[in-house]
PARO-538905 format. One record per residue (C-alpha): z negated, y, x negated; residue in three letters. Coordinates in pm, whole numbers, plus 50000, padded with zeros to 5 digits. Each point is the difference from the previous one (the first is absolute). Layout:
% PARO-538905
ZYXALA;...
% end
This chain:
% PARO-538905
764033956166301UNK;499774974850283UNK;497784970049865UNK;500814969050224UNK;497104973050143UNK;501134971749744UNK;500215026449712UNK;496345004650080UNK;499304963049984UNK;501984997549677UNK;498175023049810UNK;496344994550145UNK;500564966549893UNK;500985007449654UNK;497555025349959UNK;496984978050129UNK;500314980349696UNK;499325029749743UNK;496674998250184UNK;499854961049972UNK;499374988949683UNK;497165007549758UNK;500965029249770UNK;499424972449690UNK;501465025349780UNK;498185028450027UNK;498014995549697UNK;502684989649850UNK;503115022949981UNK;502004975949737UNK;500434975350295UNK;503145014950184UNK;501054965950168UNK;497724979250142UNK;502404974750154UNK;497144997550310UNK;501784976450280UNK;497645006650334UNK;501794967750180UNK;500345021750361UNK;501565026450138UNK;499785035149908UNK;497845005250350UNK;497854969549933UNK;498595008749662UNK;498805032950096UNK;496524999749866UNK;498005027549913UNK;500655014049584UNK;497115025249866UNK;503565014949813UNK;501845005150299UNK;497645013550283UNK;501665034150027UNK;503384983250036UNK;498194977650260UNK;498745035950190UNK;503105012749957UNK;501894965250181UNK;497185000450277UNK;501235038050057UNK;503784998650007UNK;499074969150281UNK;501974974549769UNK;497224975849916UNK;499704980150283UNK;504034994949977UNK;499624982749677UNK;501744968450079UNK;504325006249882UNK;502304980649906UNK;500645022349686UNK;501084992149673UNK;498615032349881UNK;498655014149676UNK;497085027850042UNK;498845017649669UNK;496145005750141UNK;498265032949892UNK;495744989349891UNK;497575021150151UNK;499735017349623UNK;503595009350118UNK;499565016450324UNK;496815017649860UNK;502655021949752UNK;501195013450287UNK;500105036550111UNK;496825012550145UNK;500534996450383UNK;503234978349994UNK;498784966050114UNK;497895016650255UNK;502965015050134UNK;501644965749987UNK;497224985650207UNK;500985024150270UNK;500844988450326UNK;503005028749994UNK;500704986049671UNK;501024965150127UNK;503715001149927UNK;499425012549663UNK;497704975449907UNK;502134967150101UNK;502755018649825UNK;497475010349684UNK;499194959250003UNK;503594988150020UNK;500545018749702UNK;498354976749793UNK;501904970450150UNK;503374983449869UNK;502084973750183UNK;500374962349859UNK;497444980949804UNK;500135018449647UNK;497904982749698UNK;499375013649710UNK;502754978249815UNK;502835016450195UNK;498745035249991UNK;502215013849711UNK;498955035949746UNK;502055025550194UNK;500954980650348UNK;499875023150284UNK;498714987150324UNK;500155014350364UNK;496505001050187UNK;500064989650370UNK;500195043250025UNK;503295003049839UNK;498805011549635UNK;500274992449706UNK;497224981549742UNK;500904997849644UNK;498774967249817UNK;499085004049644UNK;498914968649797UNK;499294991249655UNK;498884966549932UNK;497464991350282UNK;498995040450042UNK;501705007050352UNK;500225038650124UNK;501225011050339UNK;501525040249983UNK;499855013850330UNK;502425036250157UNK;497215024949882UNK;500414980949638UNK;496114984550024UNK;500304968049802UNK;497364970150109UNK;499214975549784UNK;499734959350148UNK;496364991250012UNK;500394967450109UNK;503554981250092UNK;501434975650151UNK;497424997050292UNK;502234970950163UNK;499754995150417UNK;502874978850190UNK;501605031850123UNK;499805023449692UNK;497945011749663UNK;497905026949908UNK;499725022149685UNK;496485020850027UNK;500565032049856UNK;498155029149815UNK;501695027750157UNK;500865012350369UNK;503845001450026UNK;501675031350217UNK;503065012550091UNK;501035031549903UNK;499735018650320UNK;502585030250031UNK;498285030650125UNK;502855023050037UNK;500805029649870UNK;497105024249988UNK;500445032950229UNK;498505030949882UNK;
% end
């Protein structure tokens, strides 16, 4: 898959926000929209989040973060550094890779949706398309917000609506993946 310049842009952008804002919620998993508005750009309210410095690793790798400054709307469901710790043994230092560039922009746009999606319009079973072609299943019951990824991992919503002029943030318990078709096996 081809990933353009402005895609790039697009979904540093969106991404930089996940790392942005305090992770208020943390302590408190019963807040699932926070209704945050940061008043700048995605690119501008970068800031440094104790919850999100693996995701912030992983931007400075793919070569995204100092492209941070789209025109978007995007939505980016934003895996906490809990999340990225639940990963296989070896898999984000493969990630970090230099020969694992590709992968990793396409590993990050995973996580990102087009348009500007609050938690009011997110809807219990409403399908949405990441920025890699896939699809995320929305669950929701009451304020409890879930995000189902290809490899059926659900993530629960930390902390939503994380509001920037060009998009909005859900921080997320879980890394979302695509399932990743291996072939057939040979013997």
């Amino acid at each position: 898959m081809n990933l353009s310049h402005q895609f790039i842009l697009r979904l540093s952008s969106i991404i930089c926000l996940a790392i942005a804002e305090p992770a208020i919620a943390q302590n408190n998993p019963s807040l699932k929209a926070s209704g945050i508005q940061t008043g700048t750009d995605l690119g501008l309210s970068a800031a440094k989040s104790t919850e999100h410095t693996t995701l912030l690793q992983l931007l400075k790798a793919s070569g995204l973060l100092k492209q941070a400054h789209g025109k978007g709307p995007f939505t980016v469901f934003a895996p906490t550094n809990a999340a990225f710790s639940e990963l296989p043994d070896g898999e984000l230092n493969e990630l970090l890779l230099p020969s694992s560039k590709t992968r990793l922009i396409q590993f990050l746009a995973y996580h990102v949706v087009k348009g500007r999606l609050t938690s009011d319009q997110l809807r219990d079973g409403q399908s949405l398309t990441n920025l890699s072609g896939q699809i995320l299943v929305v669950h929701k019951q009451g304020n409890d917000i879930t995000i189902k990824d290809g490899r059926g991992t659900v993530a629960e919503v930390i902390q939503g609506d994380i509001r920037a002029t060009n998009g909005v943030v859900y921080s997320i318990n879980r890394v979302l993946q695509r399932v990743v078709n291996k072939g057939p096996i040979v013997r």
